[in-house]
Backbone as CSV, one residue per row, in Angstrom:
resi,resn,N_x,N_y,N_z,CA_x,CA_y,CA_z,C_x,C_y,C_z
1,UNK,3.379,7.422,73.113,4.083,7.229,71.873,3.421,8.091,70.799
2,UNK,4.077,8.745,70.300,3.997,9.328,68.982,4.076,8.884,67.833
3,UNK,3.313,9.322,66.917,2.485,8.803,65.372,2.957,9.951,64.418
4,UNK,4.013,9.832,64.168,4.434,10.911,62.916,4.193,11.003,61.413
5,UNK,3.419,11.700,60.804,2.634,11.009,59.352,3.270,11.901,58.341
6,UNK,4.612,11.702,57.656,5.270,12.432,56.879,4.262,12.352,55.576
7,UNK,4.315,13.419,54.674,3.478,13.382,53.815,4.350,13.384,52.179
8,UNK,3.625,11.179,51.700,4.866,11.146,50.940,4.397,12.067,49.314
9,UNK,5.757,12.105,49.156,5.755,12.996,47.775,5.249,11.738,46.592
10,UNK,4.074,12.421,45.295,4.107,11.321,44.452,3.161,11.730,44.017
11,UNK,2.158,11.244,42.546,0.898,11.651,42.232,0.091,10.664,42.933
12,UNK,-1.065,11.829,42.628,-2.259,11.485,43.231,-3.113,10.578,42.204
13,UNK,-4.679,9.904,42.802,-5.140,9.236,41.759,-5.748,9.853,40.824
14,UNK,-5.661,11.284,41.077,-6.715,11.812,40.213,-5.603,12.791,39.199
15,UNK,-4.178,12.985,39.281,-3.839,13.097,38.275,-3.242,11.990,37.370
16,UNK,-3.049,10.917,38.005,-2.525,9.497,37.426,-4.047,9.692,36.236
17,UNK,-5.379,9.685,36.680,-6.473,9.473,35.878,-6.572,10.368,34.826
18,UNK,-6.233,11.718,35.409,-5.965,12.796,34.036,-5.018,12.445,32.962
19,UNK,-4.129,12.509,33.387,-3.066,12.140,32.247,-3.233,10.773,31.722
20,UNK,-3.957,9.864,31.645,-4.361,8.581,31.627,-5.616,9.194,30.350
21,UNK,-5.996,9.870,31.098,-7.519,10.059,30.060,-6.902,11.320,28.488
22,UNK,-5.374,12.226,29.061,-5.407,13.060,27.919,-4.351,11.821,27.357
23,UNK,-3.772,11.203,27.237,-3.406,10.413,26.208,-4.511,9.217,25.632
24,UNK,-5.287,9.137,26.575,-6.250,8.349,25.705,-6.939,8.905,25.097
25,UNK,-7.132,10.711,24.920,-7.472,11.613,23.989,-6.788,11.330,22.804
26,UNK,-5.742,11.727,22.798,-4.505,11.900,21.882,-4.871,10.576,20.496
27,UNK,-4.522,9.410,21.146,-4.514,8.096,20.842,-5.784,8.133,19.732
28,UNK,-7.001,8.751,20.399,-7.971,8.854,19.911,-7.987,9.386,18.366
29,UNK,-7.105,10.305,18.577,-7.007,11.243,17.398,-6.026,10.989,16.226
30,UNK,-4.789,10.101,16.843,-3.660,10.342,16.468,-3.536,8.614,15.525
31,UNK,-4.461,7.677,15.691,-4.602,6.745,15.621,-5.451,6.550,14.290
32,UNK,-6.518,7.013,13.966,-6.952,6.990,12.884,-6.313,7.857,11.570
33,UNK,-5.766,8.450,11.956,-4.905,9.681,10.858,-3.323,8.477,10.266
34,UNK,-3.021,8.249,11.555,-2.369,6.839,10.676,-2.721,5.642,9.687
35,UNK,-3.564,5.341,10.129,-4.417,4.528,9.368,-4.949,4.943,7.856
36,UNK,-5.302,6.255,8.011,-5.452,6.905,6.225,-4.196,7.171,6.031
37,UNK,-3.163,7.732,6.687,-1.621,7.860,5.815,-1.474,6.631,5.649
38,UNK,-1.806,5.538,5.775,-0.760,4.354,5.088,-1.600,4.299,4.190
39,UNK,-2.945,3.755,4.206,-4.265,3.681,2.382,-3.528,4.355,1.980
40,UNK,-3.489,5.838,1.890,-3.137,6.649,0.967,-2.007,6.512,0.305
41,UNK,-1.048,6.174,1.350,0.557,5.846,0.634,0.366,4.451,0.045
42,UNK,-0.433,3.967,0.152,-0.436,2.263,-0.462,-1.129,2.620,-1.429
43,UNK,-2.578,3.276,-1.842,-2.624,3.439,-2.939,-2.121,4.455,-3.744
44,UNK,-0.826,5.575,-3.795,-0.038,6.066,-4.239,1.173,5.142,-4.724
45,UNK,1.357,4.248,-4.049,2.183,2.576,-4.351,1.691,1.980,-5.458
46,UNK,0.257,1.928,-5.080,-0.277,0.677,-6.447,-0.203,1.642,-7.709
47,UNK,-0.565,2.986,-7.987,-0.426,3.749,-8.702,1.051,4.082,-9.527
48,UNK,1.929,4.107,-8.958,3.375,3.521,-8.826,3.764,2.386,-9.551
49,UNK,3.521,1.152,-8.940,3.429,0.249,-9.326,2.901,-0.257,-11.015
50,UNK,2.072,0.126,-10.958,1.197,0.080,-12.389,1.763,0.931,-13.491
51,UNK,2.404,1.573,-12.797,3.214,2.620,-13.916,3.806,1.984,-14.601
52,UNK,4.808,1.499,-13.321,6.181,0.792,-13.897,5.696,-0.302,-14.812
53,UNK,4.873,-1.521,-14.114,4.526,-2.254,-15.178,3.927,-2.119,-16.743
54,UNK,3.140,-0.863,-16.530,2.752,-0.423,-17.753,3.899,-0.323,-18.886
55,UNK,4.856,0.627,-18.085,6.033,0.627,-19.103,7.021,-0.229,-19.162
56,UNK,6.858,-1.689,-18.624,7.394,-2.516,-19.048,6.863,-3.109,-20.105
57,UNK,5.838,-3.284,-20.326,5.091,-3.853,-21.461,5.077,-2.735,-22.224
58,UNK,4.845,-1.740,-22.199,5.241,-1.066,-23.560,6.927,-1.207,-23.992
59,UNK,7.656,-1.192,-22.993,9.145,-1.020,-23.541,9.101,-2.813,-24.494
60,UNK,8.778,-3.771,-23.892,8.725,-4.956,-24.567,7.934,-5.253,-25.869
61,UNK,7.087,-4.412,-26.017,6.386,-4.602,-27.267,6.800,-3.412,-28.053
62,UNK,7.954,-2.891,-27.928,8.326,-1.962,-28.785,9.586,-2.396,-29.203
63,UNK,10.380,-3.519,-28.512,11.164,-4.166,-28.520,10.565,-5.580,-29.897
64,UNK,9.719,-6.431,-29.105,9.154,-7.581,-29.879,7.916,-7.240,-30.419
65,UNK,7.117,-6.019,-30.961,6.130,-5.968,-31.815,4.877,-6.532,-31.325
66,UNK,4.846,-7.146,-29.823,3.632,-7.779,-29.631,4.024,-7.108,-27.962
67,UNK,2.758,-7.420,-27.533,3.098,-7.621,-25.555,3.222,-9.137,-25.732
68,UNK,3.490,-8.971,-23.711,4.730,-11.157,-23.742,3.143,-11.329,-23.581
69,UNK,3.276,-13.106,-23.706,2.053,-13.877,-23.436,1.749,-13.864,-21.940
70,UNK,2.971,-13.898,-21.494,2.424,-14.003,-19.894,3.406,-13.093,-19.433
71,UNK,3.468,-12.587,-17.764,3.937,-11.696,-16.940,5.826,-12.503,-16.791
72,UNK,5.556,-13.758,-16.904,7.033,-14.085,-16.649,8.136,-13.909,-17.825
73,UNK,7.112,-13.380,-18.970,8.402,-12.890,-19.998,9.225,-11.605,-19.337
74,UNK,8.533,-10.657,-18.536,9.217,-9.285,-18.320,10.539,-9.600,-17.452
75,UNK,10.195,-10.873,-16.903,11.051,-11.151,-15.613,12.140,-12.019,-16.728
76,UNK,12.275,-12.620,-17.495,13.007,-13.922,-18.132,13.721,-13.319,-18.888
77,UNK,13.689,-11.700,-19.384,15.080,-11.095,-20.290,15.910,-10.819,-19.941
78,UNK,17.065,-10.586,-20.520,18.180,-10.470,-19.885,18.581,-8.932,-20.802
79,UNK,18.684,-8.039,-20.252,18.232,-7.519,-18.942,16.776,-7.954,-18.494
80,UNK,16.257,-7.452,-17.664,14.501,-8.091,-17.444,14.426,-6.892,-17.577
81,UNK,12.769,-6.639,-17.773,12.151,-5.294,-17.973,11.162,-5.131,-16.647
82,UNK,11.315,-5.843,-15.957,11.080,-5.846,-14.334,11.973,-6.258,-13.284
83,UNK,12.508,-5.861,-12.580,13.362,-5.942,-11.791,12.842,-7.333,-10.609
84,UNK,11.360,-6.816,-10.653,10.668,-7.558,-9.120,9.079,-8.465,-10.027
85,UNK,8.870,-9.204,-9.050,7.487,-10.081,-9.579,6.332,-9.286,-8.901
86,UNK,5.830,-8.754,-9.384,4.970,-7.932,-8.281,3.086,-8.746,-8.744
87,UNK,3.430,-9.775,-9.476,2.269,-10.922,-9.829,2.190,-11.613,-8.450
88,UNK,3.183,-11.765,-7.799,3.430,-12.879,-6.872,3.373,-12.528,-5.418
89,UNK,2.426,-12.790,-4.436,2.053,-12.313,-3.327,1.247,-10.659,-3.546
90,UNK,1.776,-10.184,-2.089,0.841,-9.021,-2.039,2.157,-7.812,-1.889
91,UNK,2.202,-6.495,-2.239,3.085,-6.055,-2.669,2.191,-4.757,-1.673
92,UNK,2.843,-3.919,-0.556,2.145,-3.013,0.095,0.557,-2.985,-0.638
93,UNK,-0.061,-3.875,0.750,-1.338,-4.164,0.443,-1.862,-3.912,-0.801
94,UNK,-1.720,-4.875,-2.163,-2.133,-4.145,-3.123,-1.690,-6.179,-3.620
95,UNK,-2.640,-6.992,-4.531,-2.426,-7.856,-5.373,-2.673,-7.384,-6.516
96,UNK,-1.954,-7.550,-8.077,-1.543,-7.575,-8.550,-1.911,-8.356,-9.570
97,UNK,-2.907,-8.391,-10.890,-3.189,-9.493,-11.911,-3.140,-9.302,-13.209
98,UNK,-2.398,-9.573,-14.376,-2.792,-9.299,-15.722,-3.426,-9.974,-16.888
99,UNK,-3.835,-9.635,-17.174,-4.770,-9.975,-18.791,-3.622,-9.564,-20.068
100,UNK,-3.492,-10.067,-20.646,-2.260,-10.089,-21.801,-2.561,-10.749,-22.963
101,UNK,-2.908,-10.036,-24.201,-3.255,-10.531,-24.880,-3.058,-9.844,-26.484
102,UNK,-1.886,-10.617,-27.066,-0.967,-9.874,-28.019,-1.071,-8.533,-28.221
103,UNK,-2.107,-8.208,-28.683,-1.822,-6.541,-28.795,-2.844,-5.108,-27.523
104,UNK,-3.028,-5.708,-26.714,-3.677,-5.398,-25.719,-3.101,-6.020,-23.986
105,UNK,-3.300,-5.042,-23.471,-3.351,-5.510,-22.105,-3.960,-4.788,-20.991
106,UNK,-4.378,-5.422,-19.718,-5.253,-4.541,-18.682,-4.247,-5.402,-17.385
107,UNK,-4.155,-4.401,-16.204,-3.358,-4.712,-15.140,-4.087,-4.995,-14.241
108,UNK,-5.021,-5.290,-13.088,-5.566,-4.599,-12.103,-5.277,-4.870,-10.467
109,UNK,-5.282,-3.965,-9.614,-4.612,-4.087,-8.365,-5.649,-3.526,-7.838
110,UNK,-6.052,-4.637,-6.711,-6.967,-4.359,-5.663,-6.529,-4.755,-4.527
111,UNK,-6.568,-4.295,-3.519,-6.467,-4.105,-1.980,-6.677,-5.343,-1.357
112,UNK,-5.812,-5.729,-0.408,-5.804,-6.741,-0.018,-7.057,-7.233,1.157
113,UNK,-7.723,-5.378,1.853,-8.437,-5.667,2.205,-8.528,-3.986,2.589
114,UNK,-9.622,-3.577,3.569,-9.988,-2.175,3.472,-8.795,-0.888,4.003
115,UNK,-8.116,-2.190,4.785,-7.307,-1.687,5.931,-6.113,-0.890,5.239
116,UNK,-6.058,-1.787,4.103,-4.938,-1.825,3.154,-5.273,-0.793,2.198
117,UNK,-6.092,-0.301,1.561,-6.430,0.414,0.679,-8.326,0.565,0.053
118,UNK,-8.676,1.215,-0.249,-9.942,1.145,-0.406,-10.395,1.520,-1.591
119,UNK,-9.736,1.470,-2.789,-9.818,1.820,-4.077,-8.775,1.019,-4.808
120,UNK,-9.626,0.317,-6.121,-8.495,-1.004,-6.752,-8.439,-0.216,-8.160
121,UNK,-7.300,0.043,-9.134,-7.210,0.049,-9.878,-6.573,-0.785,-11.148
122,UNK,-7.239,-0.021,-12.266,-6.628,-0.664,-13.732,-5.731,0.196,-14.335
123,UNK,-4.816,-0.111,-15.062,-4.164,0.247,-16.031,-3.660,-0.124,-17.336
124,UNK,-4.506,0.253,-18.503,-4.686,-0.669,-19.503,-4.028,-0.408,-20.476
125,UNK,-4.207,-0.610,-22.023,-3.193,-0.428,-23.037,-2.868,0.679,-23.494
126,UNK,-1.495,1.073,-23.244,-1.602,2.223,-23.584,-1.148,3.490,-22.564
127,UNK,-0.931,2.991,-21.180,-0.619,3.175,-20.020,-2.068,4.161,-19.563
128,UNK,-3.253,3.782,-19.876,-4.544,4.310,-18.923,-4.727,3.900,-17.807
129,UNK,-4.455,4.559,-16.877,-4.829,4.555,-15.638,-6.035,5.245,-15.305
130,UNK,-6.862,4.150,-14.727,-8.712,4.319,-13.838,-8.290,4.078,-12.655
131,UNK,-9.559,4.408,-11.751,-9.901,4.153,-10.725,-11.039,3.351,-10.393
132,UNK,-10.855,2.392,-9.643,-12.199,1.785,-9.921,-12.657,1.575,-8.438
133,UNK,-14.383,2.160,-8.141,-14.800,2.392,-7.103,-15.123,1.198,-6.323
């Protein structure tokens, strides 16, 4: 009796392991570069963000002669001079707090955590925007 040993078609283990190891190259590379495009776009967001609020409180105190006492006046006009609550939760990794105080105000947004952004800023009266390390 005869033993016929067709030779099957298919990869081998050692290119299954190559191509195994150049995407776990790739991954390597391709994985942390994501991770700074989103910080970066999140803190280009909070920067954003702070704008707008800035010039809501200026448009309101140019309106009523003072800034509001608190953040829920911008939201309570009709029209509102904020569209969104961006006081409330976390807004692309970035919270959100103000100091308001009739003729002055300071904003500041810090990162919800490193992952999220790694630089918190202020934006104070007057629409000054810092960076704060």
């Amino acid at each position: 009796m005869r033993f016929s040993f067709k030779r099957l078609k298919g990869f081998t283990m050692v290119e299954i392991m190559v191509v195994v190891a150049i995407l776990a190259l790739l991954a390597s590379v391709a994985i942390p570069n994501l991770v700074r495009a989103r910080v970066t776009a999140n803190e280009a967001n909070a920067k954003a963000t702070l704008k707008t609020i800035s010039t809501a409180l200026e448009t309101f105190a140019l309106a009523n002669g003072t800034y509001p006492p608190n953040t829920g006046s911008l939201l309570g006009q009709s029209p509102p001079y904020l569209s969104k609550d961006y006081f409330t939760g976390t807004q692309s990794g970035y919270n959100y707090a103000a100091t308001l105080a009739g003729y002055t105000y300071s904003i500041l947004a810090t990162p919800q955590n490193d992952s999220q952004g790694k630089t918190s800023f202020t934006m104070a009266t007057g629409g000054v925007l810092t960076a704060n390390p």
